[in-house]
C-alpha positions as CSV (number, residue, x, y, z in Angstrom):
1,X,-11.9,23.4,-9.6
2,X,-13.9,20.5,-7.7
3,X,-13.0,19.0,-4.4
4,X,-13.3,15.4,-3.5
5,X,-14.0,14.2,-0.1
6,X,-12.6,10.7,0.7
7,X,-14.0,8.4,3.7
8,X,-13.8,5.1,4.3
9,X,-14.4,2.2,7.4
10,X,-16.8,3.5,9.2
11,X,-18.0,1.0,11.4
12,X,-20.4,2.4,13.2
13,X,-20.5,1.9,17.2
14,X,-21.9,1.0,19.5
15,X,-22.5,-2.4,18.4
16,X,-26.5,-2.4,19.3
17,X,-27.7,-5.8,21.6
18,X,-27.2,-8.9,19.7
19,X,-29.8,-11.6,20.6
20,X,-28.4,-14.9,20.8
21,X,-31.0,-16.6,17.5
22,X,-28.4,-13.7,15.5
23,X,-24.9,-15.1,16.2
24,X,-24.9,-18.0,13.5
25,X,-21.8,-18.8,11.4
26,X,-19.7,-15.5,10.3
27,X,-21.7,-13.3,13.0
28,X,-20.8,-15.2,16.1
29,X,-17.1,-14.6,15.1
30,X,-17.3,-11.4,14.3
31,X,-18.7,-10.6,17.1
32,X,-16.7,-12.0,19.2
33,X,-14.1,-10.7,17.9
34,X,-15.7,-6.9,18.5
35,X,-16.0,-8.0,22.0
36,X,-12.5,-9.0,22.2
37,X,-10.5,-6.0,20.3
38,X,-12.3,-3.9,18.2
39,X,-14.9,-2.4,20.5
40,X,-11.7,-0.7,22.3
41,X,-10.4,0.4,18.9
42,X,-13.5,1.9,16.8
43,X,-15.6,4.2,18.2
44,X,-18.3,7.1,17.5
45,X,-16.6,9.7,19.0
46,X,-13.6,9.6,17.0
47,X,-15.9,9.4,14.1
48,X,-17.9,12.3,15.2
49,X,-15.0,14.5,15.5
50,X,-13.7,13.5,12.1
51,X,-16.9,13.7,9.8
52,X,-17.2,17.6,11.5
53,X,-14.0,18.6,10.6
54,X,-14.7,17.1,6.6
55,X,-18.0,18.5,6.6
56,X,-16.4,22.1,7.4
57,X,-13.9,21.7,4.3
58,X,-17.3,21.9,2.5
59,X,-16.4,19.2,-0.5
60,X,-18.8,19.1,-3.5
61,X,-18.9,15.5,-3.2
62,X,-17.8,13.1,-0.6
63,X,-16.5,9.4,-1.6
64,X,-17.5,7.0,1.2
65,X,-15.6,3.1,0.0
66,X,-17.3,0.6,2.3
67,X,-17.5,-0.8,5.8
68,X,-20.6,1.6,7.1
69,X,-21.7,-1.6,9.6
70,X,-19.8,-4.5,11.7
71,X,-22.3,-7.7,11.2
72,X,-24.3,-6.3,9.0
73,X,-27.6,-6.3,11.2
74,X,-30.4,-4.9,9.9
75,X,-30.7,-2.3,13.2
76,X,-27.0,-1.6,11.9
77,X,-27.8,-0.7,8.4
78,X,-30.6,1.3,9.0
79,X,-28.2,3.0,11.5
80,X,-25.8,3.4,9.0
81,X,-29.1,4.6,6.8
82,X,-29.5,8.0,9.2
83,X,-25.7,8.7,9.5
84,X,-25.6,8.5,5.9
85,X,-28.4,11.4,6.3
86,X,-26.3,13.3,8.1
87,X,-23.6,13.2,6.2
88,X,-25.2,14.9,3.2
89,X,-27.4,14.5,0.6
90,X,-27.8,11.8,-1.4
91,X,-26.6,14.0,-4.7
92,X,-23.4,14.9,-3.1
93,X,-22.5,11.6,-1.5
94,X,-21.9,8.1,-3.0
95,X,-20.9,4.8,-1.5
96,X,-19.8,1.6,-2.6
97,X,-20.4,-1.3,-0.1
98,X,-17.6,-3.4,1.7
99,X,-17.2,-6.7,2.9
100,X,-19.0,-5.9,6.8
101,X,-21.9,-4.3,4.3
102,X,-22.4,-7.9,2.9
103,X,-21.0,-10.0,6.2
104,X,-24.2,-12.6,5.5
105,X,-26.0,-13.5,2.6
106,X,-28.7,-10.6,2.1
107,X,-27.5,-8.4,3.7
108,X,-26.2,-6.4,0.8
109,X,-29.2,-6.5,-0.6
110,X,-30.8,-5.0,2.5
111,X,-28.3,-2.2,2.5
112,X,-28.9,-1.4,-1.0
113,X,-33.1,-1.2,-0.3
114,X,-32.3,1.0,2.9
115,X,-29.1,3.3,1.2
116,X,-31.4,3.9,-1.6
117,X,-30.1,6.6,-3.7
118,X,-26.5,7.0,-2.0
119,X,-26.0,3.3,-3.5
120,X,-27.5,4.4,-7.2
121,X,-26.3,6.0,-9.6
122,X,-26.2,6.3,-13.9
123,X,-26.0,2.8,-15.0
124,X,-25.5,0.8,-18.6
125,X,-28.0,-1.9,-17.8
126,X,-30.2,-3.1,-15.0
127,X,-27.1,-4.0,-12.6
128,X,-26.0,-2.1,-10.0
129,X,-22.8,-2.2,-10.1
130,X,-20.6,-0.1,-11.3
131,X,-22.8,2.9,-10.9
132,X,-21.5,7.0,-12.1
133,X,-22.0,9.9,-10.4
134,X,-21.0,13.2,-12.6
135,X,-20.2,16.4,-10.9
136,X,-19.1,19.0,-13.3
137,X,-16.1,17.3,-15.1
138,X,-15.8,15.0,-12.3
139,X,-17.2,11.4,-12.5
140,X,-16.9,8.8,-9.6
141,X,-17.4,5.2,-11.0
142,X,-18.4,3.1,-7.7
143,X,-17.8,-0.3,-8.1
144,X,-18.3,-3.3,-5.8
145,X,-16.2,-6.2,-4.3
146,X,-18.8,-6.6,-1.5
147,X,-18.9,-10.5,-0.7
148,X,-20.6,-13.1,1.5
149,X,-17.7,-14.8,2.8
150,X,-16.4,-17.5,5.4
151,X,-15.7,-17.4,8.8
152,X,-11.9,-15.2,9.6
153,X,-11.9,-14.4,5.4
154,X,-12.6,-10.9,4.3
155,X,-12.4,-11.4,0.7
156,X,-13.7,-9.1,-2.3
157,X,-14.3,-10.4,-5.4
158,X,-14.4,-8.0,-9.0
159,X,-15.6,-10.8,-11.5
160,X,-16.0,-10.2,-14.9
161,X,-19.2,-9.2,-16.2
162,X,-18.7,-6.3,-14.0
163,X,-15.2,-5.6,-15.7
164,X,-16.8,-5.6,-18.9
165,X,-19.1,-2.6,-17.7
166,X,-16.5,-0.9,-16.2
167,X,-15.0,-1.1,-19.2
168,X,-17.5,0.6,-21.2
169,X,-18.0,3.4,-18.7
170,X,-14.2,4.7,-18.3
171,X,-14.2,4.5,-22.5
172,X,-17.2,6.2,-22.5
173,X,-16.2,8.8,-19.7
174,X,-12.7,9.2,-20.8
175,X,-14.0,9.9,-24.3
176,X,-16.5,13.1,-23.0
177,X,-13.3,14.4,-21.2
178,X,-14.3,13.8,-17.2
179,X,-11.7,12.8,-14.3
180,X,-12.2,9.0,-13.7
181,X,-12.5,8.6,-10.0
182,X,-13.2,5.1,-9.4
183,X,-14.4,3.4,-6.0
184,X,-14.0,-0.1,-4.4
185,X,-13.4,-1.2,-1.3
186,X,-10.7,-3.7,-1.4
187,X,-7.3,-2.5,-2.9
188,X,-6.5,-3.6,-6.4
189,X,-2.9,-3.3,-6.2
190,X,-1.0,-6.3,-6.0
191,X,1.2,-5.1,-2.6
192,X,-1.7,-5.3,-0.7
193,X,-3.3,-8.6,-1.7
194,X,-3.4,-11.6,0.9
195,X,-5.3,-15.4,1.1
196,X,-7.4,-14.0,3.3
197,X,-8.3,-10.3,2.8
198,X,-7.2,-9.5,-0.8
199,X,-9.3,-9.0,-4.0
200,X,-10.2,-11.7,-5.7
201,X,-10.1,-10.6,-9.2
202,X,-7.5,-7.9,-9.2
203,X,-5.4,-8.7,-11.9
204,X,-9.0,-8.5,-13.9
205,X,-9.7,-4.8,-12.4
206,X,-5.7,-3.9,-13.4
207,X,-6.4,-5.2,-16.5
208,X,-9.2,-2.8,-17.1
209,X,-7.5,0.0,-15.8
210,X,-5.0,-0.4,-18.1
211,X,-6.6,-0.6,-21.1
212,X,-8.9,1.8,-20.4
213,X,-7.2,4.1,-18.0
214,X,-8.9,6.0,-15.2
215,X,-7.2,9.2,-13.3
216,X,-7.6,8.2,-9.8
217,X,-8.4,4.9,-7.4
218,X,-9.8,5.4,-4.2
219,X,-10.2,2.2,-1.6
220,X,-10.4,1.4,1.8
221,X,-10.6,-1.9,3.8
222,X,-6.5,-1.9,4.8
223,X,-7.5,0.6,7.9
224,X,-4.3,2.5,6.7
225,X,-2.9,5.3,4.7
226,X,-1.7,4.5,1.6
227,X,-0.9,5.4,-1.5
228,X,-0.1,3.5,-4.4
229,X,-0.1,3.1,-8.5
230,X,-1.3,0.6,-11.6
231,X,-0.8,1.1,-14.9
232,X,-3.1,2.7,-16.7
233,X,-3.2,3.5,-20.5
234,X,-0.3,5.6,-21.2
235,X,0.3,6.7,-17.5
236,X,0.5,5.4,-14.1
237,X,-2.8,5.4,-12.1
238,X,-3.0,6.7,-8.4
239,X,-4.6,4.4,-6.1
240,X,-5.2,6.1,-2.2
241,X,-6.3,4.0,1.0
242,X,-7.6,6.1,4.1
243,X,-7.8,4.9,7.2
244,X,-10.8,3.7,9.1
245,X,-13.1,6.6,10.0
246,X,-13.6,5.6,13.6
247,X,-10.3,4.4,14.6
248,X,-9.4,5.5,17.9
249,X,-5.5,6.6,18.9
250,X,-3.8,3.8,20.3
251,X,-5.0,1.2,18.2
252,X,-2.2,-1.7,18.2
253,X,-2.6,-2.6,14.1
254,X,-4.2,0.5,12.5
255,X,-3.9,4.5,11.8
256,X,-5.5,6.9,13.4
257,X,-8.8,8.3,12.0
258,X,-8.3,10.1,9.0
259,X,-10.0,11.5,5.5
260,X,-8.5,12.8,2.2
261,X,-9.3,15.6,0.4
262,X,-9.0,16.3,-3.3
263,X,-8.5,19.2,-5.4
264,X,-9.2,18.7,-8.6
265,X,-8.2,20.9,-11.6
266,X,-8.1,21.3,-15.5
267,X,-4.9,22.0,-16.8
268,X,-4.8,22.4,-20.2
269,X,-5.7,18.9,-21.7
270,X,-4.8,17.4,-18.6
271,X,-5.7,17.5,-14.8
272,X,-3.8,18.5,-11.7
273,X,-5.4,16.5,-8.3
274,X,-3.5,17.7,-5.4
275,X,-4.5,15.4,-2.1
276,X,-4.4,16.7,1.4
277,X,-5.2,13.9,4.2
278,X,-6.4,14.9,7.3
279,X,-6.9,13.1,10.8
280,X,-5.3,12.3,14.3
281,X,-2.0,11.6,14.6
282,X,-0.6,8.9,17.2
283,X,-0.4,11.5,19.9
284,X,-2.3,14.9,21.0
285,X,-6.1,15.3,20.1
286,X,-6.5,18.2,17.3
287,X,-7.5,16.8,13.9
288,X,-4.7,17.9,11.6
289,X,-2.9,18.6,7.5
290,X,-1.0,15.3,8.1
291,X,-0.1,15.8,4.5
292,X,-0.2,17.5,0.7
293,X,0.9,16.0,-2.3
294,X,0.3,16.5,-6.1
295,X,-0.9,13.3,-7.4
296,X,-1.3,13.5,-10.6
């Protein structure tokens, strides 16, 4: 039995002093629009409270899809560097970037020199992306739809040389027997694509999926609970949003903070995943079950 710890949004606060030369383009909206709303809405105490009460479930590996920073500063990601730290090693904790992770050009790159090893993994050629962590019969395939994008878009984008790889590696992982976990930020479901926010190149990553099947989908992005399904091959895949790590109660558009946790079991040739999500609930201020369900 392996358990799976799923985390997502994080957006760490508070948003450090912003000098004036910084807020160009994409950053000048975005931060305004932190000023406006989301300071009120995501903060570090929530997130605090949450990451203790995963940490205690004691997971053998923890899943974190995206959105660690807000613009993307470099004081932000190496911020996002040390909480990564605290959240465990780098052998038990993998993350796959999200759109605030690449808000400007560069900055994904930055992310990826500071992250280090929580942002590597096993690879088929020199490209990041998609990466494969293997714990015990577990393997979580991290891929990325981390984008520079325009001003009020929020866009992913899975293109396809990075199909092809992923490909290869849920042929290759589904052949040695392992549960496919794969990670990206942005949803790959069609019910949760729009203009402006959706995943440019989602019909590709379905497309994958089902010819190549995988056992699980984990995302973030929405800042809601969710859970979902795509075809795979021969079966229907399970695709689960969290909400954002650090969202506060009382936020007017998302859920409270909240993380998933996986069981995941053998059963004969097949597997049993059984998810428990966990978090605050729109009143009170204990952290608690909100939910278990068999998956798959």
């Amino acid at each position: 039995m392996i358990t799976l710890a799923h985390i997502s949004d994080i957006h760490l606060s508070p948003m450090p002093e912003v000098a004036l030369r910084d807020l160009f383009g994409k950053r000048l909206t975005g931060y305004l629009n932190w000023k406006i709303k989301r300071h009120g809405e995501l903060n570090s105490e929530t997130l605090a409270n949450l990451v203790s009460h995963m940490q205690a479930q004691n997971a053998d590996f923890t899943a974190v899809t995206g959105d660690l920073v807000n613009l993307a500063l470099r004081f932000e990601i190496e911020r996002a560097g040390q909480w990564l730290s605290a959240l465990g090693p780098a052998d038990k904790v993998a993350v796959c970037p999200g759109n605030h992770d690449a808000y400007v050009s560069g900055t994904l790159e930055s992310a990826q020199e500071i992250w280090g090893d929580y942002m590597r993994g096993e690879t088929l050629d020199d490209a990041v992306f998609p990466f494969v962590r293997r714990v015990g019969e577990l393997a979580i395939i991290s891929c990325s739809s981390a984008v520079p994008t325009r001003p009020f878009l929020a866009v992913g984008r899975f293109d396809e040389k990075q199909a092809e790889r992923l490909g290869r590696i849920l042929h290759v992982m589904g052949e040695a027997g392992y549960f496919r976990t794969v990670m990206i930020h942005h949803p790959p479901n069609p019910e949760l694509q729009h203009p402006s926010f959706g995943l440019k190149g989602h019909r590709l990553f379905r497309q994958v999926i089902a010819e190549h099947g995988a056992e699980m989908i984990l995302h973030g992005h929405t800042h809601r609970s969710s859970i979902h399904s795509i075809p795979g091959k021969g079966k229907e895949v399970p695709v689960v949003g969290v909400a954002a790590a650090s969202a506060a109660q009382g936020g007017t558009l998302d859920d409270p903070a909240r993380y998933n946790l996986f069981r995941i079991e053998r059963q004969g040739d097949g597997w049993t995943c059984t998810m428990r999500e966990f978090g605050f609930q729109r009143l009170g201020h204990d952290i608690v079950m909100r939910l278990q369900m068999r998956i798959c």
